[in-house]
N, CA, C and O of each residue as an XYZ file, in Angstrom:
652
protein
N      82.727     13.694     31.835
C      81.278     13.666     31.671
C      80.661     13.306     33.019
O      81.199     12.465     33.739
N      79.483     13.966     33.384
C      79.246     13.718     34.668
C      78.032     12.698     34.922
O      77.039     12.794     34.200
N      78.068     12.046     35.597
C      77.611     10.599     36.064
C      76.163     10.850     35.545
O      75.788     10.387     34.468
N      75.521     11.452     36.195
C      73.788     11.757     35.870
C      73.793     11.975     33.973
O      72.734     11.749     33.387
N      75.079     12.426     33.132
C      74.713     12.026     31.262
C      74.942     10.766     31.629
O      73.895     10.185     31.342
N      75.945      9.719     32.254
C      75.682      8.556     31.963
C      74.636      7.707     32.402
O      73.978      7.133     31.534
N      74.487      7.607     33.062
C      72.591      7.440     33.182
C      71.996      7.794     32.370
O      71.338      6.913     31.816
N      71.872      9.050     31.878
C      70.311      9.249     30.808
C      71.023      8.393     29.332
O      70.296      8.038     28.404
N      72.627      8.146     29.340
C      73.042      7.653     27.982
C      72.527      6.112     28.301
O      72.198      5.259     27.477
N      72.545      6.051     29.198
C      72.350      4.105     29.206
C      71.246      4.061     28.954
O      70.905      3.358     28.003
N      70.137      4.884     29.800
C      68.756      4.679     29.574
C      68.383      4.855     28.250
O      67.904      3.852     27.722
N      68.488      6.054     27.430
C      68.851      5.546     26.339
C      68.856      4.908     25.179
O      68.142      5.032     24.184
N      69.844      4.132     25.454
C      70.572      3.144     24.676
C      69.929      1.953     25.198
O      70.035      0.975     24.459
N      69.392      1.807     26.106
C      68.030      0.530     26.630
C      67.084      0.276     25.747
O      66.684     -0.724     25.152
N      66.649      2.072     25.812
C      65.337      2.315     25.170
C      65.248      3.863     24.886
O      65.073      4.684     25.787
N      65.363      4.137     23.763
C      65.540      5.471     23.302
C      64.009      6.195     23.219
O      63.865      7.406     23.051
N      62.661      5.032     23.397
C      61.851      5.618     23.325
C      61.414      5.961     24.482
O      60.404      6.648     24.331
N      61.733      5.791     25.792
C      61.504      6.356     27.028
C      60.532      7.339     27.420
O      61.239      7.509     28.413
N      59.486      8.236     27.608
C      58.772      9.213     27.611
C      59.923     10.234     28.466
O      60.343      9.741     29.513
N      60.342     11.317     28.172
C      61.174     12.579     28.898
C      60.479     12.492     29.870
O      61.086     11.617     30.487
N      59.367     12.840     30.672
C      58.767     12.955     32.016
C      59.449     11.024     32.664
O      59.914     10.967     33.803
N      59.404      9.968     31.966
C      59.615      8.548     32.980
C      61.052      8.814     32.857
O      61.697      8.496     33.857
N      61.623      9.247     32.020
C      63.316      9.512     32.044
C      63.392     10.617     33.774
O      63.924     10.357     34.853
N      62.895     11.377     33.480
C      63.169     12.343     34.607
C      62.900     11.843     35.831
O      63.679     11.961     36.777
N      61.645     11.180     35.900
C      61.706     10.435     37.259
C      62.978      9.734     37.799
O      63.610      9.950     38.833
N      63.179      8.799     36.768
C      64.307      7.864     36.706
C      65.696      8.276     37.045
O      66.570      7.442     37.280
N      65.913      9.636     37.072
C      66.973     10.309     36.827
C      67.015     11.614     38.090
O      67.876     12.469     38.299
N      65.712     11.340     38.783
C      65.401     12.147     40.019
C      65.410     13.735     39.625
O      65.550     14.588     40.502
N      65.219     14.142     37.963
C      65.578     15.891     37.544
C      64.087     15.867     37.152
O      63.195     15.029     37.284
N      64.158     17.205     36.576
C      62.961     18.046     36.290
C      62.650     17.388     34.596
O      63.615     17.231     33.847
N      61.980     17.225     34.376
C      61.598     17.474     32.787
C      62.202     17.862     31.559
O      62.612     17.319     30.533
N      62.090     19.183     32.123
C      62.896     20.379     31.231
C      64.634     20.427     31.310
O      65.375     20.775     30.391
N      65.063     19.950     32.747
C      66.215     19.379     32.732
C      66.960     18.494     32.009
O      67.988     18.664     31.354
N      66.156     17.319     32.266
C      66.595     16.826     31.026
C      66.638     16.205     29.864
O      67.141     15.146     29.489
N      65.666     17.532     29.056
C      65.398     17.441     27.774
C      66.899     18.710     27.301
O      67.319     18.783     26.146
N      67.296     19.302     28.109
C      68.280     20.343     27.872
C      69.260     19.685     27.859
O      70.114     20.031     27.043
N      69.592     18.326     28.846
C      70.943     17.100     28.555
C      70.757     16.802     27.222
O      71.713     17.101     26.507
N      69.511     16.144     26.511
C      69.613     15.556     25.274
C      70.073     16.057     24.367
O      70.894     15.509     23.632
N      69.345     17.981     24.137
C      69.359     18.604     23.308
C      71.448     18.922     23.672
O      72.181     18.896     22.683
N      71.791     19.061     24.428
C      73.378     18.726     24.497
C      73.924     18.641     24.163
O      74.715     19.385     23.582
N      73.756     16.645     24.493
C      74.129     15.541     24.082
C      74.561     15.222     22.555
O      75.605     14.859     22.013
N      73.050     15.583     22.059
C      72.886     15.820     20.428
C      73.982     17.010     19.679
O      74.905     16.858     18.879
N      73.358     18.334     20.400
C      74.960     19.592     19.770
C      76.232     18.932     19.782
O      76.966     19.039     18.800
N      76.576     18.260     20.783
C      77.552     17.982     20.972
C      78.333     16.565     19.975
O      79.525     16.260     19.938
N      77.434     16.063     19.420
C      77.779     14.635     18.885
C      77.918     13.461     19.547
O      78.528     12.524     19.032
N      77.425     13.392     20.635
C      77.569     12.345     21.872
C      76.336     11.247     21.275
O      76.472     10.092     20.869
N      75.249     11.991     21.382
C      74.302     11.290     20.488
C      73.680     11.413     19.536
O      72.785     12.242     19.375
N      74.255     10.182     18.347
C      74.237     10.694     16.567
C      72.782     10.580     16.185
O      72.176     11.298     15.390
N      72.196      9.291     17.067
C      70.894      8.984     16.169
C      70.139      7.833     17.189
O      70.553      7.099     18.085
N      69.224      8.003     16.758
C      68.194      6.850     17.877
C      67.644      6.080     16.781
O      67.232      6.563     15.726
N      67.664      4.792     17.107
C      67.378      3.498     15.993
C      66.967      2.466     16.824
O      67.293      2.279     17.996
N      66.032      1.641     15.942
C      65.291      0.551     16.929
C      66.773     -0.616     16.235
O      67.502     -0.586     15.243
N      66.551     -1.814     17.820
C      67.170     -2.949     17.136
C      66.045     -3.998     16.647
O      65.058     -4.350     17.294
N      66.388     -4.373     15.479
C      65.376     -5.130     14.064
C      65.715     -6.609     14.578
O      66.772     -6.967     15.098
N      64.505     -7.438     14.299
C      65.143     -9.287     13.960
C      64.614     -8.800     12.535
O      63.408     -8.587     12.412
N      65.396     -8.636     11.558
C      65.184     -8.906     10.076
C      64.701    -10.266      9.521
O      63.983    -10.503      8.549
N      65.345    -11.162     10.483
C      64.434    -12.841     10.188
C      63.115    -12.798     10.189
O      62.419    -13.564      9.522
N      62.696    -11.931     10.911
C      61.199    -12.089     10.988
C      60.525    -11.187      9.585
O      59.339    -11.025      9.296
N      61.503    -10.797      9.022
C      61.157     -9.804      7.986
C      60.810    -10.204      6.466
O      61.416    -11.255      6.257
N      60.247     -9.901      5.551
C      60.815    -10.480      4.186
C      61.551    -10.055      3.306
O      61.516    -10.504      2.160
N      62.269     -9.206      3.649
C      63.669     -8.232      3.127
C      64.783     -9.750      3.201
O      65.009    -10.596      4.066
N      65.305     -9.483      1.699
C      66.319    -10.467      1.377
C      67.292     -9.526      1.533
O      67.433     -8.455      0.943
N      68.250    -10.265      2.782
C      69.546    -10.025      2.933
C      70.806    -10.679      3.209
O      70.582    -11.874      3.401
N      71.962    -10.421      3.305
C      72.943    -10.932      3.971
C      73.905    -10.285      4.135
O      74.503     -9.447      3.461
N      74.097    -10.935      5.558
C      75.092    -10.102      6.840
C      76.544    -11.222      6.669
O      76.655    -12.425      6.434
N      77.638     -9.962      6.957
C      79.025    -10.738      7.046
C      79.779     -9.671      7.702
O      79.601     -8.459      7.585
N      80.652    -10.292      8.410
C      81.514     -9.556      8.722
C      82.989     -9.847      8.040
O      83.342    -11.015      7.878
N      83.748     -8.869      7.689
C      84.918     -9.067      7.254
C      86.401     -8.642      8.017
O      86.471     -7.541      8.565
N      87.489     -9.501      8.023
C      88.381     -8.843      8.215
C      89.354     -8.474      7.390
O      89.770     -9.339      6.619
N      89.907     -7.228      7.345
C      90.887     -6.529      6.324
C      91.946     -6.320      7.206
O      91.932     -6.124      8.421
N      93.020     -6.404      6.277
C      94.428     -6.323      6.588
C      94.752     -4.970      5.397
O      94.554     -4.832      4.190
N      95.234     -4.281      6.281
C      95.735     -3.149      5.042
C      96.494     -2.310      5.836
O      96.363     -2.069      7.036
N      97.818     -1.624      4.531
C      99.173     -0.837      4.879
C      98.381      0.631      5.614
O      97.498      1.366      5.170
N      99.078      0.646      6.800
C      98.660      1.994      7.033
C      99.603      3.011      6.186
O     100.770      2.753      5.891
N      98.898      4.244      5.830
C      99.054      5.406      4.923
C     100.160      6.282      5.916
O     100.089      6.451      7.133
N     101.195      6.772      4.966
C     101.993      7.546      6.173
C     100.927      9.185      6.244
O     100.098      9.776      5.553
N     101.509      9.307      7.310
C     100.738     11.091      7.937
C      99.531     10.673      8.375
O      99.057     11.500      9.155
N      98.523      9.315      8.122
C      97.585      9.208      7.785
C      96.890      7.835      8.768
O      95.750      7.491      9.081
N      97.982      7.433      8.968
C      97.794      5.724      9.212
C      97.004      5.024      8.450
O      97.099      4.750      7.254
N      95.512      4.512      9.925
C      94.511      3.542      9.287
C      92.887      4.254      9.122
O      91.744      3.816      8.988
N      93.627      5.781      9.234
C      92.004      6.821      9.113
C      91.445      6.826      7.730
O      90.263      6.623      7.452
N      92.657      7.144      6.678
C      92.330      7.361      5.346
C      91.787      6.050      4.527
O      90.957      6.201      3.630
N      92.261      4.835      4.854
C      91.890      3.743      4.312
C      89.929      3.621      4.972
O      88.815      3.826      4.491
N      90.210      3.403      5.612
C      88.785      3.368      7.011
C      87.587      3.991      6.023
O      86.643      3.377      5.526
N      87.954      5.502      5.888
C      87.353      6.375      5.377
C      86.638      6.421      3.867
O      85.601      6.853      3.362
N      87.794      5.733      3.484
C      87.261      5.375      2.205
C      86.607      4.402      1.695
O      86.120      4.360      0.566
N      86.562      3.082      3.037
C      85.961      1.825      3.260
C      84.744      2.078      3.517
O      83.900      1.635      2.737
N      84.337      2.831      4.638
C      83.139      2.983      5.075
C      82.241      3.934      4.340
O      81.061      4.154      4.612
N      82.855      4.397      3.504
C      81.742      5.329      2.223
C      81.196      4.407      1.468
O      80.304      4.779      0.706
N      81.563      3.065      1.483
C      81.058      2.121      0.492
C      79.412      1.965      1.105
O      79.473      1.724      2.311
N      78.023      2.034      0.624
C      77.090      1.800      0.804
C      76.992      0.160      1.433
O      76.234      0.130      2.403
N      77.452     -0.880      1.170
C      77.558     -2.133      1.779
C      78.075     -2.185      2.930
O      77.528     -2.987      3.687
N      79.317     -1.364      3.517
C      79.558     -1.289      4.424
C      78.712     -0.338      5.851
O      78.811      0.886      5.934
N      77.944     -1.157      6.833
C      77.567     -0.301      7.880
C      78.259     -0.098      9.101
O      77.821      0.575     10.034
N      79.442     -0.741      9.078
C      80.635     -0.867     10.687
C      82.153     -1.207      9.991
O      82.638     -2.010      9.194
N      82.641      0.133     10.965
C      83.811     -0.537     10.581
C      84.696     -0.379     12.184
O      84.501      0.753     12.628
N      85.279     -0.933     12.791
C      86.222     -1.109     13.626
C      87.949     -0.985     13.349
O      88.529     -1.569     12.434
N      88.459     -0.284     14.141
C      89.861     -0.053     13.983
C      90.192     -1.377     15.346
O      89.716     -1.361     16.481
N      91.229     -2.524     14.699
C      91.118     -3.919     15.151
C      92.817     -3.695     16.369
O      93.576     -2.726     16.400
N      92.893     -5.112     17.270
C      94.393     -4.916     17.764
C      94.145     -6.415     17.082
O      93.123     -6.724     16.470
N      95.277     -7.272     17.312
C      95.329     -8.763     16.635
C      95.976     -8.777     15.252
O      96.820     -8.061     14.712
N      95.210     -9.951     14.836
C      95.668    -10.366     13.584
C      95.601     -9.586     12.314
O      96.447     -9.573     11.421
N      94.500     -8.954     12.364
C      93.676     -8.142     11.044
C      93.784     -6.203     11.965
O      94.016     -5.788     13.100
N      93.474     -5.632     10.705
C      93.603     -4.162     11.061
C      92.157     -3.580     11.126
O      91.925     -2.871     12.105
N      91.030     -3.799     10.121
C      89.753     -3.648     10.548
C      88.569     -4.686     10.349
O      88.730     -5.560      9.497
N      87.896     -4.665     10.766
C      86.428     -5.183     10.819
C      85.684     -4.365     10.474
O      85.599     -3.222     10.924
N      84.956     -4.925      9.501
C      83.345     -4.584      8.884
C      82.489     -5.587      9.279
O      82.452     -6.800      9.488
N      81.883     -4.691      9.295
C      80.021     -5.321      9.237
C      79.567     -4.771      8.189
O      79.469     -3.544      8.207
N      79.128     -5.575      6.877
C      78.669     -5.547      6.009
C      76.927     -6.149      5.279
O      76.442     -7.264      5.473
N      76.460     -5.304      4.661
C      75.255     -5.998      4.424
C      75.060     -5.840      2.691
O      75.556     -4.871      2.117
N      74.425     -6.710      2.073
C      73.784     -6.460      0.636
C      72.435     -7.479      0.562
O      71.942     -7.924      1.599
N      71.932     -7.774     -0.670
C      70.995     -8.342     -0.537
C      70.790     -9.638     -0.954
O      69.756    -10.302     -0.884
N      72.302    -10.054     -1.571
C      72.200    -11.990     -2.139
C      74.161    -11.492     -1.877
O      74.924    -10.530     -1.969
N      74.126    -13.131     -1.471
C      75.710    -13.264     -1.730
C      76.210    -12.907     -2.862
O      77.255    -12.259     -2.803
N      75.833    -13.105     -3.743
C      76.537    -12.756     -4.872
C      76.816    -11.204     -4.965
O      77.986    -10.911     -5.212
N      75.976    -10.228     -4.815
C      75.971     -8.869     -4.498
C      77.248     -8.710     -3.533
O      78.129     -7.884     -3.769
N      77.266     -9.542     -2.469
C      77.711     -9.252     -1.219
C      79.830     -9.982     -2.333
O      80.850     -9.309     -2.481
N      79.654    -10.956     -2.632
C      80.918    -11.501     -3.472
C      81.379    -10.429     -4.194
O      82.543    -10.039     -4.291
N      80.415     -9.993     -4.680
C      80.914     -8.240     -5.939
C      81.629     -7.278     -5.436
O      82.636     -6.682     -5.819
N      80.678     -7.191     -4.133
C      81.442     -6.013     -3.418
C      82.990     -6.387     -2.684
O      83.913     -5.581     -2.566
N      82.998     -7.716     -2.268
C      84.488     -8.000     -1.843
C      84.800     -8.047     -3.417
O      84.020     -7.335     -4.049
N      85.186     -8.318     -3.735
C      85.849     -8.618     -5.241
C      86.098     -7.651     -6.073
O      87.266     -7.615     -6.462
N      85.281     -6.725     -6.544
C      85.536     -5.696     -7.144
C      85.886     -3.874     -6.419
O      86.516     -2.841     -6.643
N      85.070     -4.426     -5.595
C      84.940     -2.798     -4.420
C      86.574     -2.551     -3.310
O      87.505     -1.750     -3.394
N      86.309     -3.511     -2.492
C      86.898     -3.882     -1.251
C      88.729     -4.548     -1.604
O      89.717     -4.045     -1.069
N      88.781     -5.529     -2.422
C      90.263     -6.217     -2.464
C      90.880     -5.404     -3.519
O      92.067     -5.565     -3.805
N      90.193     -4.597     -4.073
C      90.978     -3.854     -5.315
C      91.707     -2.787     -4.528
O      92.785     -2.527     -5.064
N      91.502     -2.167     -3.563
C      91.440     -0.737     -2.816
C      93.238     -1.221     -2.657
O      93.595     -2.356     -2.342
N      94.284      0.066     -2.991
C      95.458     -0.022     -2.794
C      96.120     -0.454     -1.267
O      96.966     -1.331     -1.093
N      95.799     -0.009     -0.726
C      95.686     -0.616      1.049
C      95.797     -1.981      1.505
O      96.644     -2.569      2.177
N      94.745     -2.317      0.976
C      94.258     -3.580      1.330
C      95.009     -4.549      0.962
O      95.347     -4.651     -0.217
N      95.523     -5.706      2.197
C      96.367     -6.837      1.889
C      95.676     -8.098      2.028
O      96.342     -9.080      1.700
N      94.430     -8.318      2.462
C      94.162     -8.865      2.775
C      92.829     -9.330      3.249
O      92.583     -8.810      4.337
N      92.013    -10.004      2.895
C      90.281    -10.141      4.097
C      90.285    -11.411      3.903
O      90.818    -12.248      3.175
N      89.223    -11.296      5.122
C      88.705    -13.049      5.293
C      87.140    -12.851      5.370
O      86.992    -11.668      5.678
N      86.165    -13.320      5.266
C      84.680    -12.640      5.136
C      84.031    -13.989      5.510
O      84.084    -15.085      4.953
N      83.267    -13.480      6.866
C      82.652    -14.457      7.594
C      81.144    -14.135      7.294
O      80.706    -12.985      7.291
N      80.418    -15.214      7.052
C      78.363    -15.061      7.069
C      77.752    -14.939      7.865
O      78.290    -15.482      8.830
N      76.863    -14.526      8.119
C      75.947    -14.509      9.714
C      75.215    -15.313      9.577
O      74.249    -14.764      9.046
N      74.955    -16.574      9.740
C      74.042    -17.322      9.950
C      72.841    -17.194     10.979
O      71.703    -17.522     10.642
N      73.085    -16.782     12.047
C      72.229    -16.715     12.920
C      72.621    -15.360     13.443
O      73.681    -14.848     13.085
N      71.730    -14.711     14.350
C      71.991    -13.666     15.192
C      71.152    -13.864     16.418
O      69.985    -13.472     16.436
N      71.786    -14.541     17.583
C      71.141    -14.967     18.718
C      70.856    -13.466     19.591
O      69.809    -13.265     20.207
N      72.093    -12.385     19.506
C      71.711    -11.510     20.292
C      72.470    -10.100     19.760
O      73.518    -10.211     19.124
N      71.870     -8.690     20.063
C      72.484     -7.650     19.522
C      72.128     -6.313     20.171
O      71.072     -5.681     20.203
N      73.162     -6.117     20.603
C      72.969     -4.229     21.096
C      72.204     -4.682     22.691
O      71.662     -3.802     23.359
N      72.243     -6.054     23.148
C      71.802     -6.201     24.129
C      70.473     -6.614     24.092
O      69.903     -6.731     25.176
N      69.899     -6.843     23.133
C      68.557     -7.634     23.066
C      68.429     -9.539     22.806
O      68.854    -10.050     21.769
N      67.916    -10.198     23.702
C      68.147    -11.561     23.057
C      67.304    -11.763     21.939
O      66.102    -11.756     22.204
N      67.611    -11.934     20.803
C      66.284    -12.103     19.526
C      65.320    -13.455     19.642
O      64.187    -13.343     19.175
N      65.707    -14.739     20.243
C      65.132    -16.083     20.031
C      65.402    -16.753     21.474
O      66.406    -16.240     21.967
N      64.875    -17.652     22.239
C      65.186    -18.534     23.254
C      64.238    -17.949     24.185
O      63.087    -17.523     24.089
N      65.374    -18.103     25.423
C      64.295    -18.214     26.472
C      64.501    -16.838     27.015
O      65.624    -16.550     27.431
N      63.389    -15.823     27.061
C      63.821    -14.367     27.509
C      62.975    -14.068     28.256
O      62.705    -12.878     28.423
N      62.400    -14.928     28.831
C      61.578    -14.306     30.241
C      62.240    -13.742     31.233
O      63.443    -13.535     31.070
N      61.733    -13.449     32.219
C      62.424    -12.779     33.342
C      62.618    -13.616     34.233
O      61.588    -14.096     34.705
N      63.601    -13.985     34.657
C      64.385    -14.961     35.341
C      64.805    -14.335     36.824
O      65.765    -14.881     37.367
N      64.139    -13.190     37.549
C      64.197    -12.551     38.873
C      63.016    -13.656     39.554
O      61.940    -14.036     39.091
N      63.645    -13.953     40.724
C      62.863    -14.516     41.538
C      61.848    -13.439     42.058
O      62.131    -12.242     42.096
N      60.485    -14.026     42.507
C      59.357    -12.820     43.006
C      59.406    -12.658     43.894
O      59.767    -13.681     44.477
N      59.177    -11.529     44.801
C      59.035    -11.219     46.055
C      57.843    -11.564     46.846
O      56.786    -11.374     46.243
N      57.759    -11.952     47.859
C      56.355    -11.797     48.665
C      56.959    -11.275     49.315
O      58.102    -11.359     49.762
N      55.636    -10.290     49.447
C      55.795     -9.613     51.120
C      55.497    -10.367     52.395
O      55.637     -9.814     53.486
């Protein structure tokens, strides 16, 4: 992939709402240039979807976030794709990670009361033939995500220039 997509991917992934003409500056191309990278990018599956990052705390949507770890037999012919696959069709589940360590994947999971969120490990998730195993951690806080700090001190911390 050549250096100038990674640039327009970071920019981006900064800020997906960028105006195409301040992207192009930024990127020293034409306009039309590169709106023809995106449109690409997109054919290509490089880039699935543009999404803002949320503080849901600030929200009044009842939820809760956990992440889990699963331990499960990989499938012969198949390994840890077919299990994965069938994990991440679950509507509660929005991430799943193929793990090295102790555990085989990680989820990021969401529902809307623990108890919802208990159902789905319990009846959904530990029943699945695969599965040997989870441990299911809460999110209590979310200080930072996708590169945004959500709470503290986020001013700009560059010293100023005088001329």
């Amino acid at each position: 992939m050549q250096n100038l997509q990674i640039e327009l991917l970071q920019l981006l992934q900064q800020d997906c709402r960028l105006p195409l003409e301040k992207i192009a500056v930024m990127l020293g191309q034409k306009p039309e240039a590169v709106g023809a990278m995106i449109d690409d990018l997109e054919k290509r599956g490089i880039i699935l979807r543009y999404s803002p990052v949320i503080n849901w705390d600030k929200t009044d949507k009842d939820r809760v976030e956990a992440m889990i770890e699963v331990r499960v037999t990989p499938q012969r012919d198949e390994g840890f794709d077919a299990i994965a696959k069938r994990i991440y069709r679950f509507d509660e589940v929005k991430t799943v990670y193929l793990m090295s360590g102790a555990y085989d994947l990680l989820l990021l999971v969401e529902a809307h009361s623990l108890k919802e969120l208990g159902y789905f490990v319990s009846t959904k998730l530990s029943v699945l033939e695969s599965v040997t195993g989870t441990a299911t951690h809460f999110v209590l806080k979310r200080y930072k995500s996708d590169g945004v700090i959500f709470e503290g001190d986020i001013q700009d911390k560059r010293m100023a220039v005088n001329p």
